[in-house]
Backbone of each chain as ProteinMPNN parsed JSONL, in Angstrom:
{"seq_chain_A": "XXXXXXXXXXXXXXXXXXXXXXXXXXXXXXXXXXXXXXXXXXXXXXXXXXXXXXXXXXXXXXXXXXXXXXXXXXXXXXXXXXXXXX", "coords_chain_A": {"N_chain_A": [[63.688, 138.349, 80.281], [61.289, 137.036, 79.702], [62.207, 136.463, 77.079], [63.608, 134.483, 77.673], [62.02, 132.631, 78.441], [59.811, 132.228, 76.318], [62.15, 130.529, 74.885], [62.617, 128.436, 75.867], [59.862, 127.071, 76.469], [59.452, 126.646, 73.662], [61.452, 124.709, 73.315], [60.905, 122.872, 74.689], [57.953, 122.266, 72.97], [59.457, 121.475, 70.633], [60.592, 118.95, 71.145], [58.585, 117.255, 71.259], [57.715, 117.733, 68.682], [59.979, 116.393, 67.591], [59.393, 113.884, 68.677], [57.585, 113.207, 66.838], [58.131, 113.363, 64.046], [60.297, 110.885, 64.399], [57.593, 109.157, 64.685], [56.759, 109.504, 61.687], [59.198, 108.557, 60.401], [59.087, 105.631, 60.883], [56.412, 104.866, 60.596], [53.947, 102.051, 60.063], [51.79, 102.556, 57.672], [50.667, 104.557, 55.225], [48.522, 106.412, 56.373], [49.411, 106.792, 59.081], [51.61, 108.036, 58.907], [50.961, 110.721, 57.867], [49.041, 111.982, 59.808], [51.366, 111.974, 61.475], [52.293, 114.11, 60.409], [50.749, 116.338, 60.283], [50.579, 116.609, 62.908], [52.965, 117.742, 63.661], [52.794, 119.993, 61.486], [50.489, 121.366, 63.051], [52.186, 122.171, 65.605], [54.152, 123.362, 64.437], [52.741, 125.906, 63.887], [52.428, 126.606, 66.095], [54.725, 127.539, 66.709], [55.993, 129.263, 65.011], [54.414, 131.208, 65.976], [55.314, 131.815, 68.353], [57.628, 132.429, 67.825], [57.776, 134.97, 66.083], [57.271, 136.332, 68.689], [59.315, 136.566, 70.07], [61.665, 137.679, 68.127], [60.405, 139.566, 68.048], [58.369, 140.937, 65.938], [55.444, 142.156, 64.196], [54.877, 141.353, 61.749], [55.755, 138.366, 61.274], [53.078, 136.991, 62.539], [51.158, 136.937, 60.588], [52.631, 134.954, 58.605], [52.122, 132.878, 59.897], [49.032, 132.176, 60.146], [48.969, 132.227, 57.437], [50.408, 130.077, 56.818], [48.537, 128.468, 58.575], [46.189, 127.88, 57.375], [47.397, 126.852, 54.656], [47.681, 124.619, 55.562], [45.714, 123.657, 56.42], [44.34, 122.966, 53.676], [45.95, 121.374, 52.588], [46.182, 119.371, 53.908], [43.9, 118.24, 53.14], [43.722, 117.491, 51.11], [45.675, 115.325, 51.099], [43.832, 113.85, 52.426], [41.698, 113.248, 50.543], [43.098, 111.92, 48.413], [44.128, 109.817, 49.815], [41.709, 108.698, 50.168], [40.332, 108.033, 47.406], [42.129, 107.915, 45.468], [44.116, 109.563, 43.205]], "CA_chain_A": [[63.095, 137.275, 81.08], [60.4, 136.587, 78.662], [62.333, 136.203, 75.914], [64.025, 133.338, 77.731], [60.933, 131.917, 78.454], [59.529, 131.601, 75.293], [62.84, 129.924, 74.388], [62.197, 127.016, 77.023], [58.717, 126.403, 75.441], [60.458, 126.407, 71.847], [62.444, 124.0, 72.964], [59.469, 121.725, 74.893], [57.33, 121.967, 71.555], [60.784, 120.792, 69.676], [60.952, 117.628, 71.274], [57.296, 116.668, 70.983], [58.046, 117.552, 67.008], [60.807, 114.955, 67.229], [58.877, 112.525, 68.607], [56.146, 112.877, 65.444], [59.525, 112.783, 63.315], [60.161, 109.385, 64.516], [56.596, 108.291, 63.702], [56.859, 109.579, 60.096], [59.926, 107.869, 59.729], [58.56, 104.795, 61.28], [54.562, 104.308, 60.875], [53.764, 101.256, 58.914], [50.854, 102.859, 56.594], [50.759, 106.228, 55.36], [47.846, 107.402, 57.345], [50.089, 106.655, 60.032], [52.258, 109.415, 58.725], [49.523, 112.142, 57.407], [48.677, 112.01, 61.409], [52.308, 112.516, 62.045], [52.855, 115.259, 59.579], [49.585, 117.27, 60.673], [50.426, 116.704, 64.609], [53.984, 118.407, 62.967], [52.138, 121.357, 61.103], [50.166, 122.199, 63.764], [52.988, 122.53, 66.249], [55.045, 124.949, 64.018], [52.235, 127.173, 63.843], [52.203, 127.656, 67.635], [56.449, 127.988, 67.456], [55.905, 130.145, 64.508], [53.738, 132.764, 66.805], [56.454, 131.986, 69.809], [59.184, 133.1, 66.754], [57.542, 136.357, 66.186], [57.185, 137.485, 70.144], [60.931, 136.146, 70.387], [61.93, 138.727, 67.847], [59.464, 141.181, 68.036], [57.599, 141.16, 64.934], [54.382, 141.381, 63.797], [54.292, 140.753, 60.712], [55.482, 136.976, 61.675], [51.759, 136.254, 62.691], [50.855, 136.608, 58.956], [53.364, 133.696, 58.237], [51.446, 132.204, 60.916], [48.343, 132.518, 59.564], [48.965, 131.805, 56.052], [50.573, 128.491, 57.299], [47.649, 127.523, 59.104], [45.593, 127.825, 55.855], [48.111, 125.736, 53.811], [48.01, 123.408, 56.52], [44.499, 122.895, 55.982], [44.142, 122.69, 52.369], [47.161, 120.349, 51.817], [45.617, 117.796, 54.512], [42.508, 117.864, 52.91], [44.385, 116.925, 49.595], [46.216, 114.095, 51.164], [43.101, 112.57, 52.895], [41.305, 112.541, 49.301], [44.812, 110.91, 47.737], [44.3, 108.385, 50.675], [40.379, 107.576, 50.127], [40.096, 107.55, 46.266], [43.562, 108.206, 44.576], [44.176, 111.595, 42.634]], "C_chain_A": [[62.07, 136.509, 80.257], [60.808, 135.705, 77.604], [63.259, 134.448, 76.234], [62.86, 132.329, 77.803], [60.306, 131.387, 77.788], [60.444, 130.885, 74.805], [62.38, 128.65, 74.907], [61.034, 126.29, 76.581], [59.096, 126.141, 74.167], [60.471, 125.204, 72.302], [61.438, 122.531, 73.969], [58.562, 121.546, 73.774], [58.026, 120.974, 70.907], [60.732, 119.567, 69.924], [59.546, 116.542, 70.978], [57.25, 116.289, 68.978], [59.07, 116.397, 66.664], [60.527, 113.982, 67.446], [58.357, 112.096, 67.252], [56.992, 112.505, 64.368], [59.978, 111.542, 63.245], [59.169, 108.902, 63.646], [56.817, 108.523, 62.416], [57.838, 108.806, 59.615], [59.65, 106.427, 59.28], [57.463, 103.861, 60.958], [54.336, 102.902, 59.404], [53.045, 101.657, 57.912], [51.047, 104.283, 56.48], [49.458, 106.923, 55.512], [48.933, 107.897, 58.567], [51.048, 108.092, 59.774], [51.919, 110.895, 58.023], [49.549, 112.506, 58.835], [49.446, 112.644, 61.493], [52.51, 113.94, 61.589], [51.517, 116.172, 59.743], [49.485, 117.332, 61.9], [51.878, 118.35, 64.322], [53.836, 119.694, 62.542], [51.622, 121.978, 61.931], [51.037, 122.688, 65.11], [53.996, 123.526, 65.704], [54.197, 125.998, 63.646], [52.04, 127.743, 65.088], [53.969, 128.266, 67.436], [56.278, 129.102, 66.23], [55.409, 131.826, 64.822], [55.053, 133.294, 67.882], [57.879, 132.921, 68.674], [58.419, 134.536, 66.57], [57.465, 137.306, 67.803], [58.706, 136.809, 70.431], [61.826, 137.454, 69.783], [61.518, 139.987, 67.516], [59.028, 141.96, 67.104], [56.511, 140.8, 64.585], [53.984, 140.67, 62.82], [54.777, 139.099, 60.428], [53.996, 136.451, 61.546], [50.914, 136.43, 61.292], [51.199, 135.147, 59.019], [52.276, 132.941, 59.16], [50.391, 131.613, 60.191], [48.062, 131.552, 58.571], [48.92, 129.868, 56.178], [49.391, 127.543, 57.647], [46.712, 127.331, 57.814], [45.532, 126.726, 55.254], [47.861, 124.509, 54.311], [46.649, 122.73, 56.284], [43.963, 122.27, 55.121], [45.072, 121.37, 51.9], [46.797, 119.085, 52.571], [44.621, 117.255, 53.787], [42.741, 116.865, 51.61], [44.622, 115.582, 49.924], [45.354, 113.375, 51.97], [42.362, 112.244, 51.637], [41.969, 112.026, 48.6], [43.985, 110.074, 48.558], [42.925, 107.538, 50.816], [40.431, 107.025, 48.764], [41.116, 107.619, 45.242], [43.119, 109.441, 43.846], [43.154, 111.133, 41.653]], "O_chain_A": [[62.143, 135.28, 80.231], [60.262, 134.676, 77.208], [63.475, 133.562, 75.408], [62.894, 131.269, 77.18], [59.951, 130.238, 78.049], [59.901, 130.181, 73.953], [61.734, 127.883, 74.192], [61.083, 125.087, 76.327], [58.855, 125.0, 73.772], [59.616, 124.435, 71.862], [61.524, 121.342, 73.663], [58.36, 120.344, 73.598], [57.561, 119.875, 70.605], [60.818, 118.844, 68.932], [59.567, 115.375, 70.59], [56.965, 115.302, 68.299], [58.997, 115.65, 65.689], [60.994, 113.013, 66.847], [58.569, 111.033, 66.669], [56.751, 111.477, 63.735], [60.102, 111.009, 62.142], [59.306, 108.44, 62.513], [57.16, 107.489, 61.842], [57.654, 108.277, 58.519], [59.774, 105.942, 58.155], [57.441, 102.63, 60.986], [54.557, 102.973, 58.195], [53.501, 101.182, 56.872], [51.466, 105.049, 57.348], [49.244, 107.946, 54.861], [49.195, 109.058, 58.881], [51.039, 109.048, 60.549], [52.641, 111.864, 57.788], [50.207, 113.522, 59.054], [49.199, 113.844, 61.608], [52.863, 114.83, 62.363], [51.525, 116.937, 58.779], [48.533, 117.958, 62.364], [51.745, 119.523, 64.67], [54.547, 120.576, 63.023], [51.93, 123.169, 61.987], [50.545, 123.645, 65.709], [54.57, 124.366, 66.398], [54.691, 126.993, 63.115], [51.649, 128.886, 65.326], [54.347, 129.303, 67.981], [56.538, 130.189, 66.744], [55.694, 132.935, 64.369], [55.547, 134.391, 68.141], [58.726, 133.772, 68.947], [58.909, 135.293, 67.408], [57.569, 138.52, 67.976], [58.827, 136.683, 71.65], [62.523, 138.16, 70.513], [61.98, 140.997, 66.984], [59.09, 143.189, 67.091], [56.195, 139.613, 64.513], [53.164, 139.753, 62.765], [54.264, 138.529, 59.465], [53.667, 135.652, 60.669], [49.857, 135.803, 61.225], [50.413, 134.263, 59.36], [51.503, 132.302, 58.446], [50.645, 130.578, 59.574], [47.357, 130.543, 58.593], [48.143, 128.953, 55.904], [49.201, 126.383, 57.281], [46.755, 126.181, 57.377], [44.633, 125.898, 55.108], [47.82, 123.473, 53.647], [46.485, 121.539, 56.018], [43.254, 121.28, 55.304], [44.817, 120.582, 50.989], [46.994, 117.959, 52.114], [44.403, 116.045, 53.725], [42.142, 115.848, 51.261], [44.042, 114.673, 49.329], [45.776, 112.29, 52.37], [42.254, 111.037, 51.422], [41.289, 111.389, 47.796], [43.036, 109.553, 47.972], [42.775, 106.398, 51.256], [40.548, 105.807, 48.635], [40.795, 107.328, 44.089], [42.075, 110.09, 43.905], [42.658, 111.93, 40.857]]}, "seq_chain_B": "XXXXXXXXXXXXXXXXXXXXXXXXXXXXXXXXXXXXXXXXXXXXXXXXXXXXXXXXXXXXXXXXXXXXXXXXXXXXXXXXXXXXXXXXXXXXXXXXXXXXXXXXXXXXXXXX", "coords_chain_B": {"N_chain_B": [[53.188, 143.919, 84.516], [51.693, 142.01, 84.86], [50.33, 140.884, 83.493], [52.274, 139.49, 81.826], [53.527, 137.923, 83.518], [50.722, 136.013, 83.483], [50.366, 135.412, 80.652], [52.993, 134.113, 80.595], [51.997, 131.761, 82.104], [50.36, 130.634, 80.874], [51.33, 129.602, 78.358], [52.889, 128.315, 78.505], [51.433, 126.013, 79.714], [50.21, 125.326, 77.608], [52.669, 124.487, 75.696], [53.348, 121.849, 77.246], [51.068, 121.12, 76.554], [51.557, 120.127, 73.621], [53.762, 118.723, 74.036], [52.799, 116.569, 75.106], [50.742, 115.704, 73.016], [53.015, 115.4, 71.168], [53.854, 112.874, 72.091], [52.176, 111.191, 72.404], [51.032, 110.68, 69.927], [53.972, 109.052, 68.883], [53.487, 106.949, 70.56], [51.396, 105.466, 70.627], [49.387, 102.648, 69.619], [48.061, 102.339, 67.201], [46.728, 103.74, 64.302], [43.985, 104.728, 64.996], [44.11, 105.441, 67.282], [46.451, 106.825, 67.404], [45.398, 109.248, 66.385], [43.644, 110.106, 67.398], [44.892, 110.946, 70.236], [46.674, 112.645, 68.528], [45.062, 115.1, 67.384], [43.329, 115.95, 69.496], [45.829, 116.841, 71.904], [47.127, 118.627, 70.394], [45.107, 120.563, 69.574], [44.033, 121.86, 71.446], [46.893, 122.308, 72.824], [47.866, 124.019, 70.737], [45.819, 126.134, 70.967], [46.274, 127.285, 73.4], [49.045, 127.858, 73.767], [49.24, 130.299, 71.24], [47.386, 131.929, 72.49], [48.296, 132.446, 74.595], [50.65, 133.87, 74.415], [49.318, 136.329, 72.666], [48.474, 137.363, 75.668], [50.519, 137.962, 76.385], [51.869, 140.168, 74.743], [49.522, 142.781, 74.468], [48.275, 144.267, 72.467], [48.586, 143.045, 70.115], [46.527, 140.681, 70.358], [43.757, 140.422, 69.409], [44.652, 139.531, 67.039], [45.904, 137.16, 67.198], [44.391, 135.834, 68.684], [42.378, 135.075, 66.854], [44.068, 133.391, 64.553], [44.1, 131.998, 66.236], [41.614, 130.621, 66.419], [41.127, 129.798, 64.116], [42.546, 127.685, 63.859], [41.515, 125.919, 65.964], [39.227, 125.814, 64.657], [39.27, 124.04, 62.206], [41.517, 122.237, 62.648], [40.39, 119.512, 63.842], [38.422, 119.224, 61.88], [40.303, 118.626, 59.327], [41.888, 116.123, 60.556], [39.532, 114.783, 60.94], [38.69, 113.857, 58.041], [40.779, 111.902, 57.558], [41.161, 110.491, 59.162], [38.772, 109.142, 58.371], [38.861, 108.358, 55.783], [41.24, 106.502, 56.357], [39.525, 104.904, 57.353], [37.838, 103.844, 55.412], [39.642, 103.153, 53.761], [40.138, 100.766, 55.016], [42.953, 100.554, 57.516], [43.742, 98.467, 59.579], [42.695, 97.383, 63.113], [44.665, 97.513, 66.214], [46.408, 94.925, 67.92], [44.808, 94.311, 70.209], [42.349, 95.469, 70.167], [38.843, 95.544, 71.49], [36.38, 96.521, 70.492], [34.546, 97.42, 67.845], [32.62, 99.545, 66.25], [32.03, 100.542, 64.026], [31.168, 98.618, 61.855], [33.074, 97.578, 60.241], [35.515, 96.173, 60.205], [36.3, 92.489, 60.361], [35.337, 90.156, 62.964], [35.049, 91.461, 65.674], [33.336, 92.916, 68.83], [30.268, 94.079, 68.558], [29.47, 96.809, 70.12], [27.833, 98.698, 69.767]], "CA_chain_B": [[53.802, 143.089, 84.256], [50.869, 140.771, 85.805], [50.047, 140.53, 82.396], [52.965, 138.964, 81.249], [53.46, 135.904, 84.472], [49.96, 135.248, 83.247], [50.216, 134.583, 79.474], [53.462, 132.816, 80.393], [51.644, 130.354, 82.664], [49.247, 129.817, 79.691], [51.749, 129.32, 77.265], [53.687, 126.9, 79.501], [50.742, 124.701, 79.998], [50.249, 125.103, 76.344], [53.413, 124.063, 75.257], [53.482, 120.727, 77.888], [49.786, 120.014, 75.554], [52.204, 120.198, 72.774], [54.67, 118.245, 73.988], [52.109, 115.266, 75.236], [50.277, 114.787, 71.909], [53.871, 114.286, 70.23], [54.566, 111.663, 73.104], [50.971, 110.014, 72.375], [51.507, 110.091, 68.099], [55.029, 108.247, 69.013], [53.319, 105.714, 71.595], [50.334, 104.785, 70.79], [49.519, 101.213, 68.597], [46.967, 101.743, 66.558], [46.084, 105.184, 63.346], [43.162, 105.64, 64.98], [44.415, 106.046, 68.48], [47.647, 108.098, 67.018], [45.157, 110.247, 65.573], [42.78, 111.154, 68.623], [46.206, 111.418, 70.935], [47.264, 114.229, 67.813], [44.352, 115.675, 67.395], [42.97, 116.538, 71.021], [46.442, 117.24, 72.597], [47.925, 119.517, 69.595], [44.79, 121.301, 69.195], [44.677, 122.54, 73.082], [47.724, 122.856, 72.815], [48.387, 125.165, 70.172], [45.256, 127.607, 71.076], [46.798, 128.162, 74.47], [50.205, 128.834, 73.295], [48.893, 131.123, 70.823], [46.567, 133.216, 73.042], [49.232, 133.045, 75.564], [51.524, 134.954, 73.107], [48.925, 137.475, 72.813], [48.179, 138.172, 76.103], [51.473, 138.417, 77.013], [51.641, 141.308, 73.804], [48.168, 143.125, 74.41], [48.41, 144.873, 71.226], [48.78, 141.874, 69.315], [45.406, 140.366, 71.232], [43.043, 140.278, 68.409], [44.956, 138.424, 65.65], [46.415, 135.59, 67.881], [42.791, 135.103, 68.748], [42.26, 134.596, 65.307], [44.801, 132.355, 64.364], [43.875, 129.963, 67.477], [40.234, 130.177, 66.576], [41.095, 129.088, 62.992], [43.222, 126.152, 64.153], [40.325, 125.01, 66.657], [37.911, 125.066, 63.913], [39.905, 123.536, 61.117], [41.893, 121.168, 62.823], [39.518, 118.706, 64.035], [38.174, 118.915, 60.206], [41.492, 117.267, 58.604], [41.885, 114.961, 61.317], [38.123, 113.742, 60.75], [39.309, 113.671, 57.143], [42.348, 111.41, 57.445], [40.707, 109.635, 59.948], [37.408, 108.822, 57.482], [39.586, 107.891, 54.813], [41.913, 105.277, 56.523], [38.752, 103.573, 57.803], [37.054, 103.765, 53.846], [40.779, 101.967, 53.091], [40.891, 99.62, 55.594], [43.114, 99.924, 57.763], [43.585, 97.531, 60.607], [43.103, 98.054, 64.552], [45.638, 96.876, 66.848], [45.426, 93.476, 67.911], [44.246, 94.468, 71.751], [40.991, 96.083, 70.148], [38.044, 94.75, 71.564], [34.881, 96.538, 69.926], [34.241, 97.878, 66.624], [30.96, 99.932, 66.709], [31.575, 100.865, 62.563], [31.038, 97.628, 61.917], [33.935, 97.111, 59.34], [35.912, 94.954, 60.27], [34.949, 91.151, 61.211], [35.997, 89.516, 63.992], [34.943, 92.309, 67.139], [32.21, 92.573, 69.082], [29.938, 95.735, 68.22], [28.668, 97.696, 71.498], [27.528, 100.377, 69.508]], "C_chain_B": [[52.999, 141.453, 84.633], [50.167, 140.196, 84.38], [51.115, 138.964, 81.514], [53.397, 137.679, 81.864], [52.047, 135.419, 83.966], [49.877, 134.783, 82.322], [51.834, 133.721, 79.407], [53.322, 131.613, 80.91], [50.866, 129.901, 81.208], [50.0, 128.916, 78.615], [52.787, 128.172, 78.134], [53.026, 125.913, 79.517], [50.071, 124.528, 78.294], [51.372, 124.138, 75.96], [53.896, 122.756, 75.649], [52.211, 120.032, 77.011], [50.49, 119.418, 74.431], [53.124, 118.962, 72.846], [53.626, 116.192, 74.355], [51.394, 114.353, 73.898], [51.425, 114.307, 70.906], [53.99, 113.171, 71.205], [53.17, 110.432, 72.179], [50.958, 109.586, 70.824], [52.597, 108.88, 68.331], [54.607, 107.197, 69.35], [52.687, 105.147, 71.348], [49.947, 103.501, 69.374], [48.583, 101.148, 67.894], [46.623, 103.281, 65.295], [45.006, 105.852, 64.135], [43.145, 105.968, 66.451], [45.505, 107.154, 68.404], [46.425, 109.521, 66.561], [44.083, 111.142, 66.327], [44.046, 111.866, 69.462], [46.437, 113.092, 70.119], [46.235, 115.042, 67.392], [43.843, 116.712, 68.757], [43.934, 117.629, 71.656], [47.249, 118.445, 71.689], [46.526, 120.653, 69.368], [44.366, 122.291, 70.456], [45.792, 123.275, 73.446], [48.797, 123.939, 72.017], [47.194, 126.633, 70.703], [45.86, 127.987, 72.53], [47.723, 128.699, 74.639], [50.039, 130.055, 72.46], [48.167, 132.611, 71.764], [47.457, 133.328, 74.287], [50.159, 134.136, 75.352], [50.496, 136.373, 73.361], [48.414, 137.882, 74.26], [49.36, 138.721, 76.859], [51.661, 140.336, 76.101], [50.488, 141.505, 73.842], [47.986, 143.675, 73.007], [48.377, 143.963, 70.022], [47.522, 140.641, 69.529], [44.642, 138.985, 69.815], [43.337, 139.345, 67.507], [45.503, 136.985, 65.916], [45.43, 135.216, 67.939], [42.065, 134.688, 67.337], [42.948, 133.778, 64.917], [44.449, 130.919, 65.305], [42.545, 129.4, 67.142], [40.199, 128.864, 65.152], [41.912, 127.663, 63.383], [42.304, 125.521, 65.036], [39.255, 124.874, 65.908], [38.465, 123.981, 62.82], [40.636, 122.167, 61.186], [41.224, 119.269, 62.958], [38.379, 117.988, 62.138], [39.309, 118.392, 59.311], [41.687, 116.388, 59.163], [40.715, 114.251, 61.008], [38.57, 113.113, 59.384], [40.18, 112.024, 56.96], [41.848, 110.386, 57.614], [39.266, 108.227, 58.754], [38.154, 107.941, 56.437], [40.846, 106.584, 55.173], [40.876, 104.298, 56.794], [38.019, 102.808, 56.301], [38.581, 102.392, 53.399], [41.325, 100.867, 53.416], [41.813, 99.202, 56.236], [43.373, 99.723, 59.051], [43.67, 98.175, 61.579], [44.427, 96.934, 64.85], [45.099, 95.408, 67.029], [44.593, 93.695, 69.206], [42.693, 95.568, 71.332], [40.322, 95.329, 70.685], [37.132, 94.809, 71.067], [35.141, 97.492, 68.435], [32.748, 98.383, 66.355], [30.712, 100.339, 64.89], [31.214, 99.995, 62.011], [32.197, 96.747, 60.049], [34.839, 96.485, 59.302], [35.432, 93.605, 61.324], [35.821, 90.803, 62.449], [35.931, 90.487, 65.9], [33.121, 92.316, 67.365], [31.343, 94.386, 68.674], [29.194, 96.209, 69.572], [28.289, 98.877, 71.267], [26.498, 100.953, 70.475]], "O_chain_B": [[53.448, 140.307, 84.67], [49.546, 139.134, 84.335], [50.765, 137.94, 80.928], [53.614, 136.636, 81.248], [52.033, 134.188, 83.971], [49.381, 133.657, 82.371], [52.052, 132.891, 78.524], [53.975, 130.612, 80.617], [50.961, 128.788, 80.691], [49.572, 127.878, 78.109], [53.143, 127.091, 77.663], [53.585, 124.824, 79.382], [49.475, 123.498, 77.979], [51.055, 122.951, 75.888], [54.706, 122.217, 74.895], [52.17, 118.829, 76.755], [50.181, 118.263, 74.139], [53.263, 118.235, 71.863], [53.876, 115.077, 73.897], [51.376, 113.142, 73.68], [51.299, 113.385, 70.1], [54.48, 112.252, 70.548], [53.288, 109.345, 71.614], [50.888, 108.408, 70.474], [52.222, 107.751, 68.015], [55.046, 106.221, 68.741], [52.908, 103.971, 71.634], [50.359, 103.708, 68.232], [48.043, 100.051, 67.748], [45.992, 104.065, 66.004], [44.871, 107.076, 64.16], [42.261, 106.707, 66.884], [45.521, 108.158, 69.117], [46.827, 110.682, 66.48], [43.724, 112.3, 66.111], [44.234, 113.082, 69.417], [46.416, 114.209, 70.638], [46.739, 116.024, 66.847], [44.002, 117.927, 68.874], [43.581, 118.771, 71.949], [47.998, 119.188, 72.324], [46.909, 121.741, 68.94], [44.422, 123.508, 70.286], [45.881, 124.339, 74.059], [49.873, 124.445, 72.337], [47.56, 127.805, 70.799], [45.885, 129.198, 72.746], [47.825, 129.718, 75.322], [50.688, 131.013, 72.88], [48.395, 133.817, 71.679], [47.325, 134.328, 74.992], [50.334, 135.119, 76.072], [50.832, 137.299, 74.1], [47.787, 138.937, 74.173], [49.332, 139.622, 77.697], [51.592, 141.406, 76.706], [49.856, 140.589, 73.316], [47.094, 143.007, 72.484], [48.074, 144.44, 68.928], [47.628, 139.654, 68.801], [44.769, 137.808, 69.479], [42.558, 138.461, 67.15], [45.546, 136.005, 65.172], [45.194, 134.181, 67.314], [41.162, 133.865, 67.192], [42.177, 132.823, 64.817], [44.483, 129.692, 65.216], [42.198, 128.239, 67.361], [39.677, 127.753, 65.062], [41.503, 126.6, 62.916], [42.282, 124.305, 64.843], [38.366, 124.069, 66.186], [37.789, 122.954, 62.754], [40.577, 121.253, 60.363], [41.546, 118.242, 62.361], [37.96, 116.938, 61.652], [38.941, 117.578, 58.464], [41.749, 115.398, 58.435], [40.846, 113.046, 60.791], [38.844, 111.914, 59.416], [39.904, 111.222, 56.068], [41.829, 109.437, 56.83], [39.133, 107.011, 58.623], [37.892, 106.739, 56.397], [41.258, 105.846, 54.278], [41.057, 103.097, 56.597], [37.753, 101.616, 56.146], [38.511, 101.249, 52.946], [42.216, 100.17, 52.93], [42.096, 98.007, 56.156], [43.278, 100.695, 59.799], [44.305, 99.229, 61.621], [44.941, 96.035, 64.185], [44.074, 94.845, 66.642], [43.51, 93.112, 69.166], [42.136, 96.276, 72.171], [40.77, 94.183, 70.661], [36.53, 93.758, 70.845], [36.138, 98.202, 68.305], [31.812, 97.587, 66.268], [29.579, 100.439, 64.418], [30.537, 100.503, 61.117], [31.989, 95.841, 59.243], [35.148, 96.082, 58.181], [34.744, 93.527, 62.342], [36.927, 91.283, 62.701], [36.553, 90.203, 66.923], [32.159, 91.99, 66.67], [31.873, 95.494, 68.585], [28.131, 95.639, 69.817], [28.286, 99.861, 72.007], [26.182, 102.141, 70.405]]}, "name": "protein", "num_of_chains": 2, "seq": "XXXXXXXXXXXXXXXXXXXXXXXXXXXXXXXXXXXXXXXXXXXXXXXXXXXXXXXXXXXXXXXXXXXXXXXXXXXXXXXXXXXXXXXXXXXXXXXXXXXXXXXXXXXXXXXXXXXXXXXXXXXXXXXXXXXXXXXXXXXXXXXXXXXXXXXXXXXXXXXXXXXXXXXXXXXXXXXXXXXXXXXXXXXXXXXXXXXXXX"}
């Protein structure tokens, strides 16, 4: 019952991720798509938790984790690219 | 099992936060309105999916709460980021802005 449940949210996250997909394809400037691609990151670190209680592992929420990290460090990169160039 | 209808209401109304800030990135006409929309509604909406997860798994509690805390502190810090740095580069509001309180571009009124 659960495990369907978390599918159903999966799959409500998913479509929100395809919207942001659009924008990236889309956005005239590339802030416009930093935004998208960090609305993007932080939504596969919630489906990344939902993927470990789906198959019933912990050591998923590492990956988790780690991700969120990366996620931080690599924005930070591409907002100093986008104020003063590398 | 009263455990488990409650972290899937959480994670339900999580995953509808989720699904609103992609709607508002897609919709909205302007970087620095895309970027409150994905900021606000993704970062709500991932700590409640997350800690919904764990309270559905009690055993698992602790480290979800960790993961959500780090995405509610962190997030809001690349978004400021992004945000700081398109305004340093200039660029443009929509045309339906009316005020400008940074005072960088001409032509608005400032109501700071």
């Amino acid at each position: 019952m659960s495990g369907t449940m978390a599918l159903t949210v999966m799959g409500v996250a998913t479509v929100g991720m395809l919207l942001c997909f659009v924008r990236v394809v889309t956005g005239p400037t590339a802030s416009d798509r930093a935004v998208a691609t960090d609305t993007v990151c932080t939504i596969t670190t919630a489906m990344l938790v939902l993927l470990a209680f789906v198959f019933d592992r912990y050591v998923y929420l590492d990956v988790a984790l780690v991700y969120a990290v990366l996620m931080f460090i690599g924005l930070l990169a591409i907002a100093r690219y986008l104020e003063r160039g590398i | 099992m009263l455990h488990v209808v409650i972290g899937g209401v959480v994670t339900g109304i999580g995953s509808l936060f989720l699904l609103v800030g992609g709607l508002g990135v897609f919709r909205m006409p302007d970087v620095y309105n895309r970027l409150q929309a994905g900021t606000k509604c993704t970062t709500l909406g991932a700590f409640l999916t997350i800690v919904g997860v764990g309270i559905m798994r009690p055993e698992w509690f602790w480290k979800t709460l960790a993961i959500s805390l780090f995405i509610v502190v962190t997030n809001p810090i690349s978004n400021h980021a992004i945000g700081r740095a398109s305004l340093k580069k200039g660029v443009a509001l929509c045309d339906r802005s009316v005020a400008d309180s940074s005072g960088s571009f001409k032509g608005y009124e400032d109501r700071s």
